[in-house]
N, C-alpha and C positions, 0 to 999 in steps of 0.2 A: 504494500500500500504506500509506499514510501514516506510513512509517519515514525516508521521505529529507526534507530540509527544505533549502533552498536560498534565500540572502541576495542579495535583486535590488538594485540600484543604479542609480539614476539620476542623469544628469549636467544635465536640463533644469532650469534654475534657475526656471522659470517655476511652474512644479507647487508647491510651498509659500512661492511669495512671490507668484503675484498670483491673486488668486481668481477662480474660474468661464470659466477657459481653455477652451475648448473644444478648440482644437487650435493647432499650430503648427508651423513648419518651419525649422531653421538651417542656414546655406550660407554659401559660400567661393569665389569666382572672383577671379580678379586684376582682373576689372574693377569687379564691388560690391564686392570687401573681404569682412568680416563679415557678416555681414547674417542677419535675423528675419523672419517673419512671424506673427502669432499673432491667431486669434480668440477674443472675449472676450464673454460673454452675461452679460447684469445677468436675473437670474433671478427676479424681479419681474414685468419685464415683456416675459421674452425677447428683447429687441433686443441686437443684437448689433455689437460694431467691431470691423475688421479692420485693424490696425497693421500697417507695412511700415518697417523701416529699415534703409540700405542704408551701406556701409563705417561702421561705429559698433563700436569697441570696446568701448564701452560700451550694448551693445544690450539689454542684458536690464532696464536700469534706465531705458532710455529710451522700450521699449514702456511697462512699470509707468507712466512719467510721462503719456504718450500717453494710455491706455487709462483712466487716472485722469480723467487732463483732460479726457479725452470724456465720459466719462458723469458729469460734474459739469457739465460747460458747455453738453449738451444736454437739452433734454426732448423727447420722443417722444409724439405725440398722437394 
């Protein structure tokens, strides 16, 4: 009816800090710890890295670092 309006929140840090995520998944076992997964497409030239880290409490800053580093240190031909 367009009378209700409803404020969504997101808790994935990745969505406005690392650009052209495509997807990702966060998890918790006593054996990984913390742990990420996230794919990430340079939209150029659509290739894509897929990051994985495992017990890292600091994991949202260490895909960014990953995901950085990869598409600055490869080129795709």
């Amino acid at each position: 009816d367009g009378k209700t309006e409803h404020t969504i929140l997101n808790t994935d840090l990745a969505l406005d800090q690392i650009p052209n995520v495509i997807g990702g998944k966060t998890g918790f076992t006593p054996l990984a710890g913390y742990s990420l997964l996230m794919t990430v497409a340079d939209p150029s030239t659509k290739h894509r890295v897929i990051a994985v880290v495992l017990d890292d409490i600091t994991r949202w800053q260490d895909i960014r670092t990953m995901v950085d580093w990869s598409f600055g240190a490869y080129t795709w031909k």
